[in-house]
BASELUM-647529 format. One record per residue (C-alpha): x, y, z; chain. Coordinates in pm, 1 decimal. Example, Ala and Ser with C-alpha at 12.3 -4.5 7.8 and 13.67 -1.06 7.14 Angstrom:
// BASELUM-647529
+----------+----------+----------+-------+
!        X !        Y !        Z ! chain !
+----------+----------+----------+-------+
!   1230.0 !   -450.0 !    780.0 !     A !
!   1367.0 !   -106.0 !    714.0 !     A !
+----------+----------+----------+-------+
//
This chain:
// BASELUM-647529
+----------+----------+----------+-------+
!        X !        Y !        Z ! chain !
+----------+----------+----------+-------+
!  -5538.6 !   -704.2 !   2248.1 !     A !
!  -5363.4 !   -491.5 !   1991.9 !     A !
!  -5299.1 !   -147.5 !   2183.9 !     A !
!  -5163.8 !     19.2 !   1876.7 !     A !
!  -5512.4 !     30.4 !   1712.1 !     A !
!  -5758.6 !     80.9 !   2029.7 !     A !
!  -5581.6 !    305.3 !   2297.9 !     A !
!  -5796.6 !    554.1 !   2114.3 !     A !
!  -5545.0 !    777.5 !   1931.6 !     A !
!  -5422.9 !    992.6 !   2192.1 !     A !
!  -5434.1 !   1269.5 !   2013.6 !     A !
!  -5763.3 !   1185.9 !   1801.2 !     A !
!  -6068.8 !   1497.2 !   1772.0 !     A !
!  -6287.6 !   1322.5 !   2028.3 !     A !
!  -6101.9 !   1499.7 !   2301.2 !     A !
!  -6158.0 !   1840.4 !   2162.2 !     A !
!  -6536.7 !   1753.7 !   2151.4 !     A !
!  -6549.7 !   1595.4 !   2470.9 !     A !
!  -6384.3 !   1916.4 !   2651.8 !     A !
!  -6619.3 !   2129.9 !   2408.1 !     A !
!  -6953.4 !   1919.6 !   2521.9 !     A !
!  -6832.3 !   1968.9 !   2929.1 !     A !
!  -6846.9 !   2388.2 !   2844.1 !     A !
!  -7163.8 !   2276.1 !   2689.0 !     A !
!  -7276.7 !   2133.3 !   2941.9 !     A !
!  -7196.2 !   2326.9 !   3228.8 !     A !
!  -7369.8 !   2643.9 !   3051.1 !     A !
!  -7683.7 !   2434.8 !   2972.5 !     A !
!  -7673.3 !   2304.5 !   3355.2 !     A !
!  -7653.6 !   2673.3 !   3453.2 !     A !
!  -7959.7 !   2782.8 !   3182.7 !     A !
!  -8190.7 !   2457.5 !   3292.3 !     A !
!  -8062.4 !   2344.0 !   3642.1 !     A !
!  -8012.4 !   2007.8 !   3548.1 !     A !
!  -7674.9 !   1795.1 !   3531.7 !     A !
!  -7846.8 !   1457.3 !   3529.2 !     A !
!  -7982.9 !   1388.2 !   3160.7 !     A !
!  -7626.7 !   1395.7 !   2990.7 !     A !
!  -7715.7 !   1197.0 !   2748.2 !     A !
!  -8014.7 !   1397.7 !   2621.7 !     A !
!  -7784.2 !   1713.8 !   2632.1 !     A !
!  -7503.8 !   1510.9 !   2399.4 !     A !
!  -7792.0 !   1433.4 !   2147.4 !     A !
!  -7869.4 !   1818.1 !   2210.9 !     A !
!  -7502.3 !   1889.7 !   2138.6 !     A !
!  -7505.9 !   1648.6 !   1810.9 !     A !
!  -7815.7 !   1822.9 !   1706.1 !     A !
!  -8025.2 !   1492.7 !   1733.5 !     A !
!  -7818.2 !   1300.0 !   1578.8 !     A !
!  -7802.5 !    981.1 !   1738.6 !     A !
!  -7506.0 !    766.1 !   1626.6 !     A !
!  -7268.1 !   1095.8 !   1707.1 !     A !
!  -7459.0 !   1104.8 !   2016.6 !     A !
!  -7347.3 !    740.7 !   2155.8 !     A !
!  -7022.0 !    805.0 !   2027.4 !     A !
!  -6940.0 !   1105.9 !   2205.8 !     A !
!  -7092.0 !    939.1 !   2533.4 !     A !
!  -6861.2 !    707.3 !   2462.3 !     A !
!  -6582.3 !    903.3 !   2479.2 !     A !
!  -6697.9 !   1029.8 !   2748.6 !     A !
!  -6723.2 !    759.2 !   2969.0 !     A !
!  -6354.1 !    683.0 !   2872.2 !     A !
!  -6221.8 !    985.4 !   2940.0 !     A !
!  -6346.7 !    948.0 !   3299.1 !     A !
!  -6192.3 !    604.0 !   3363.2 !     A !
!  -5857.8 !    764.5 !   3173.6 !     A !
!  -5858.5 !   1029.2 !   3469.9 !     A !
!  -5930.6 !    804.9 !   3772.6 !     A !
!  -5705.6 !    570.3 !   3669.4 !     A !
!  -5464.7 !    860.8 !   3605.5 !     A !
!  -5533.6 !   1007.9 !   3957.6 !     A !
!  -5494.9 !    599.8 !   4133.5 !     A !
!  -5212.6 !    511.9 !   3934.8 !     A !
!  -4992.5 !    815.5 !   3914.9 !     A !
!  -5130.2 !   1113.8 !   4134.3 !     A !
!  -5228.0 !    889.6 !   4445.3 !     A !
!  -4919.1 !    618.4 !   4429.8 !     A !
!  -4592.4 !    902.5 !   4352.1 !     A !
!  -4772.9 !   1149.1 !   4584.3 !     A !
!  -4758.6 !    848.1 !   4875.1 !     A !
!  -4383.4 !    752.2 !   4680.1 !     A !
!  -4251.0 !   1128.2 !   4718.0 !     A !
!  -4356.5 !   1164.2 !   5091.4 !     A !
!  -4141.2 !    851.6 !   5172.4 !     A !
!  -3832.0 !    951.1 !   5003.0 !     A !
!  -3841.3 !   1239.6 !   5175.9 !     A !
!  -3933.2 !   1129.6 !   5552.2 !     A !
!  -3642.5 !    894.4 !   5456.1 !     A !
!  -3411.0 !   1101.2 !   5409.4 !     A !
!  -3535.2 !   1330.4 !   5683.7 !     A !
!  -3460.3 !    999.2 !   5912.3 !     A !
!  -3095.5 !    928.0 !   5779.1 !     A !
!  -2979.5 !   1302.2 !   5771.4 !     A !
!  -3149.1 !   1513.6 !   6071.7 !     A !
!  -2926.5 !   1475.4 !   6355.4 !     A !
!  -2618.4 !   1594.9 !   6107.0 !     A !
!  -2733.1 !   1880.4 !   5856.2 !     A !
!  -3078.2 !   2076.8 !   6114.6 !     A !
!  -3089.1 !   2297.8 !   5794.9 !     A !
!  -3286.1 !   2025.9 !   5641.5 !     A !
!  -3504.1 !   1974.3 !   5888.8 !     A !
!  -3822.6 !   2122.2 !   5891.1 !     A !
!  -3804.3 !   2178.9 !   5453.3 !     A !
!  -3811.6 !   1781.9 !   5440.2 !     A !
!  -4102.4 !   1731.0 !   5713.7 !     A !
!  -4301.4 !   1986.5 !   5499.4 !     A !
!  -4218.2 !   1828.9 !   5189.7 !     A !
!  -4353.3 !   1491.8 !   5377.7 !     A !
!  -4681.3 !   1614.8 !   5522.9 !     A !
!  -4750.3 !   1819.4 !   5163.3 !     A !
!  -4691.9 !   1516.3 !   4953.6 !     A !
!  -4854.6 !   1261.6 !   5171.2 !     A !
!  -5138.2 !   1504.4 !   5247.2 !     A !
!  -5250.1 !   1563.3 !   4879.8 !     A !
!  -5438.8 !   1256.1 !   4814.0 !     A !
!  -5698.8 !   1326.8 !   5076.9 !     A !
!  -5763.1 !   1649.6 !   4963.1 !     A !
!  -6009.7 !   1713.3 !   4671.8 !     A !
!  -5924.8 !   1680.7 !   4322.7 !     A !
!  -6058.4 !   1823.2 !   4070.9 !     A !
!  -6121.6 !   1675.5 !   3717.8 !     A !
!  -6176.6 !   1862.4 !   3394.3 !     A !
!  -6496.1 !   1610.9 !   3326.4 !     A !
!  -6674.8 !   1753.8 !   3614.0 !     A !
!  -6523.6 !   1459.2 !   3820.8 !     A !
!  -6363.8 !   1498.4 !   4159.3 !     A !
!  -6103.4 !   1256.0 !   4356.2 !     A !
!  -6044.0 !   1209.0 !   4742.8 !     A !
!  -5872.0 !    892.5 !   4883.7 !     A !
!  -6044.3 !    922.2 !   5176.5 !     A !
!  -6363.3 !    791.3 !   5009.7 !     A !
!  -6208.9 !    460.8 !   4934.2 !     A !
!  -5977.6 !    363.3 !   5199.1 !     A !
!  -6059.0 !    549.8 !   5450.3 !     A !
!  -5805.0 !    686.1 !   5747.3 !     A !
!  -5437.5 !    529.5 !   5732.4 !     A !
!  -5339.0 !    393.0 !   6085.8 !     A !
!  -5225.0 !    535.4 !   6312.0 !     A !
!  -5561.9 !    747.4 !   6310.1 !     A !
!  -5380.2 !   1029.8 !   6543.2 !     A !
!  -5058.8 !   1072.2 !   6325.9 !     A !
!  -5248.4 !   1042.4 !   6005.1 !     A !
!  -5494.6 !   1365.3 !   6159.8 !     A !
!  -5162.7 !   1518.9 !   6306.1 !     A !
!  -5008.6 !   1492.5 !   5949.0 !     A !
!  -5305.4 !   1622.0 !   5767.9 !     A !
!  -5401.5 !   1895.5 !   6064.9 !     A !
!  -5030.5 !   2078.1 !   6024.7 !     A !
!  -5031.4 !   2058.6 !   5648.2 !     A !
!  -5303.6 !   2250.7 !   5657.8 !     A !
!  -5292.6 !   2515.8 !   5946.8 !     A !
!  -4889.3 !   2510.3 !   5899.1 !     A !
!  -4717.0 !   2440.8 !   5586.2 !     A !
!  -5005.7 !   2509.5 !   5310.1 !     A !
!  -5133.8 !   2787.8 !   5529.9 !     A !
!  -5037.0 !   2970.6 !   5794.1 !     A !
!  -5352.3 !   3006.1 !   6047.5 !     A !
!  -5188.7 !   3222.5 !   6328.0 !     A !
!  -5395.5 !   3075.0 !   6598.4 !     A !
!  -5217.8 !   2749.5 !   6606.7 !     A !
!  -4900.3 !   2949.9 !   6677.4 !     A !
!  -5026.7 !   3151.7 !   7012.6 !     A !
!  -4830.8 !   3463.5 !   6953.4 !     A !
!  -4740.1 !   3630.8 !   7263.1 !     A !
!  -4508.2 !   3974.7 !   7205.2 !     A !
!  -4335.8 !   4093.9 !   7466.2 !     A !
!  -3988.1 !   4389.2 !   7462.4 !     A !
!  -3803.4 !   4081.6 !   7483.5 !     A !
!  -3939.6 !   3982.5 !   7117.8 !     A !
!  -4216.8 !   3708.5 !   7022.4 !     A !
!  -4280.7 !   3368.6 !   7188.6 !     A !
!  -4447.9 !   3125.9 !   6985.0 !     A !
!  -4629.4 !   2891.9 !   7200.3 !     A !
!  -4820.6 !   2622.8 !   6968.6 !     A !
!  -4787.3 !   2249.4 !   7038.2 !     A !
!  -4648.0 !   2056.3 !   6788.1 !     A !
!  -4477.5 !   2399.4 !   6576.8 !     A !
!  -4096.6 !   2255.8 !   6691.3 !     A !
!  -3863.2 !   2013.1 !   6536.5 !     A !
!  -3870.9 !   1826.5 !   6936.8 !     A !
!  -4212.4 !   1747.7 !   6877.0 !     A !
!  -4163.2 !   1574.9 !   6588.5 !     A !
!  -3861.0 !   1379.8 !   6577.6 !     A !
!  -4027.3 !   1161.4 !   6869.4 !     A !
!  -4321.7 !   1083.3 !   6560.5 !     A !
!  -4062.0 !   1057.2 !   6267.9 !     A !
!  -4129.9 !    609.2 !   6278.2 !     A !
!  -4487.3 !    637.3 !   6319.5 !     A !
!  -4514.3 !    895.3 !   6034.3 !     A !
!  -4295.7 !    655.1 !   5787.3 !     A !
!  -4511.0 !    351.3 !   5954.8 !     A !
!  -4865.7 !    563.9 !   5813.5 !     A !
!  -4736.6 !    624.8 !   5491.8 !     A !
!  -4659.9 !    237.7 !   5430.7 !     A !
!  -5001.0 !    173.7 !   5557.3 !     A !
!  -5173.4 !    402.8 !   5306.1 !     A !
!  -4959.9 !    265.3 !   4999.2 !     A !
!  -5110.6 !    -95.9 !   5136.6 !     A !
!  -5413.2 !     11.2 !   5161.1 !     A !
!  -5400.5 !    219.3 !   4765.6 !     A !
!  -5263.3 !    -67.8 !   4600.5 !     A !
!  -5509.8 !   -287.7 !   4775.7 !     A !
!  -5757.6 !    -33.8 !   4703.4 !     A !
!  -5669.9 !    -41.7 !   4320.1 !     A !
!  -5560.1 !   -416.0 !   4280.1 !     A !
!  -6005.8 !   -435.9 !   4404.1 !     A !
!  -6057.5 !   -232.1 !   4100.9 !     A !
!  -5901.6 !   -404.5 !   3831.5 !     A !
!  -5612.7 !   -108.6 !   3801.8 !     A !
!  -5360.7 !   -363.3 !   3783.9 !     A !
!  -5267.5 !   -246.5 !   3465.0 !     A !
!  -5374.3 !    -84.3 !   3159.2 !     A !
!  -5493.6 !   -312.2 !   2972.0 !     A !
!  -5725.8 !   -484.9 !   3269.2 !     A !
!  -5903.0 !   -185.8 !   3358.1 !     A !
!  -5919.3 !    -59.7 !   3030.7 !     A !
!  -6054.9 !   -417.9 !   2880.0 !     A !
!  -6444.3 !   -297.7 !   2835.5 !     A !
!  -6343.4 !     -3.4 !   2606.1 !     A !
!  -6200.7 !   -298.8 !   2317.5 !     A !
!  -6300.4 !   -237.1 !   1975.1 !     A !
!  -6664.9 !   -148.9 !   1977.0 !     A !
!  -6738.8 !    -94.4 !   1574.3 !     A !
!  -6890.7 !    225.7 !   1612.7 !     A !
!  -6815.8 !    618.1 !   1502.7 !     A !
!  -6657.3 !    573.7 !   1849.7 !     A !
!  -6315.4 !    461.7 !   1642.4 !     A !
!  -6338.7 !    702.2 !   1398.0 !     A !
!  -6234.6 !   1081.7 !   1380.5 !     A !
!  -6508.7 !   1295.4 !   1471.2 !     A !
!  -6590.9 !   1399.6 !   1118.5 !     A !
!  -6979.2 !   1495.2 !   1177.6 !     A !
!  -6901.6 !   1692.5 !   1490.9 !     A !
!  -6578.1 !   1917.0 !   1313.8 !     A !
!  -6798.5 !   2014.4 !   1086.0 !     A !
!  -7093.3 !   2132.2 !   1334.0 !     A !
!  -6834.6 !   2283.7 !   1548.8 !     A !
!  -6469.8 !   2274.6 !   1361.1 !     A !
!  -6158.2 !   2211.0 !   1520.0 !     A !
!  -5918.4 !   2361.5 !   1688.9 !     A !
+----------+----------+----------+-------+
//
C-alpha cells in the first residue's frame, strides 16, 4: 500500500469541512434534538448533493478512527510510559534527595490516572480506558492511585485532610496524605502500571492497532470525491 498517495493529505480541505459540519451539527442537534441521522444532516450540509454527501461521511468516519487510534496509540501508551519513568525514578532516588518525593508520586498518579478519565474528542467522540480493559490489578492500589489524584494532587478536597487547628498550629490527620504511607505501596504501584500497559497493548493488538497501516487498511483507495480536494464544498462554504 502506497502511503504517500492515501494517508489522505494531511493537510487536505476535508478537515476544514469536517470540523465545519461538527459546528453544523451540533447547532442543528440543538434546533431539532436529534444527533442520530448524521447522514441526512451531511446531505443537509451539501445542500442535497449526494456524492459530496458520502464523501464528507467519509471523512468523517476517518477522522474518528484517526483520533482513537491517536488517543490508544499515543495518549493512552506515553501517559502509562511517563508514570513509570517517574515511579522509577521515585524508587531509585527517595531515600537520598526527600525533596523529590512527593513531586514524583504526583507526577505518577497524574500521568497514570489520565487514561481513565474522560476524553474529549473534537468529533463529538469521547475516550475512557476503563471501558475497554477494565480495572488494572491490584484493584485497591489502582482505586488508591486514582482516589488521591483526584481528592489530592488534581484537587484539593479538604475533607480528606481532617484539619484540626489548635495554638499549637494545624494537624493534618488524613490517611494516606504522608510520604510513610506510601513508600510501603511504591512496588505494587510500579506492579499496576505494568499490568495496565499489558492489558492496553493487549487491548489494542485485539483491535488491529498494531500499526498504521493495519488499522487503517479499510480506508485504501476508494475512487470517490473522497480523494479529491473538496472543491464543491469551498465553494458553498470557502476556505479558511
Amino acid at each position: 500500500m502506497d502511503y504517500s498517495q492515501t494517508q489522505y493529505h494531511i493537510n487536505t480541505n476535508w478537515r476544514y469541512h469536517v470540523l465545519r459540519f461538527m459546528g453544523y451539527l451540533n447547532e442543528s442537534a440543538q434546533k431539532k434534538r436529534c444527533l442520530k441521522n448524521s447522514s441526512n444532516l451531511s446531505l443537509e450540509y451539501c445542500h442535497g448533493n449526494a456524492d459530496w454527501s458520502v464523501a464528507l461521511d467519509h471523512w468523517i468516519s476517518y477522522m474518528k478512527e484517526e483520533e482513537r487510534y491517536s488517543f490508544y496509540r499515543h495518549s493512552v501508551s506515553q501517559s502509562f510510559a511517563d508514570a513509570k519513568c517517574s515511579l522509577e525514578m521515585l524508587i531509585n532516588r527517595h531515600n537520598t534527595d526527600s525533596a523529590i518525593r512527593i513531586p514524583l508520586l504526583r507526577d505518577t498518579f497524574m500521568c497514570y490516572s489520565r487514561p481513565f478519565k474522560l476524553s474529549r474528542g473534537r468529533l463529538g467522540e469521547t475516550y475512557n480506558l476503563k471501558k475497554d480493559i477494565g480495572i488494572p490489578k491490584p484493584k485497591d492500589i489502582h482505586d488508591k492511585v486514582i482516589a488521591d489524584r483526584d481528592q489530592l494532587f488534581a484537587h484539593s478536597d479538604i475533607s480528606i485532610r481532617q484539619p484540626r487547628v489548635s495554638k499549637l498550629g494545624i494537624c493534618i490527620r488524613g490517611t494516606g496524605y504522608y510520604w510513610d504511607d506510601y513508600v510501603k505501596i511504591l512496588p505494587d504501584i510500579l506492579g499496576l502500571i505494568d499490568y495496565a500497559m499489558v492489558l492496553t497493548e493487549s487491548y489494542m493488538n485485539s483491535q488491529g492497532m498494531s500499526d498504521v497501516e493495519t488499522y487503517f487498511k479499510h480506508f485504501e483507495k476508494t475512487g470517490g470525491l473522497d480523494e479529491q480536494e473538496p472543491i464543491f464544498l469551498n465553494k458553498l462554504y470557502g476556505y479558511e
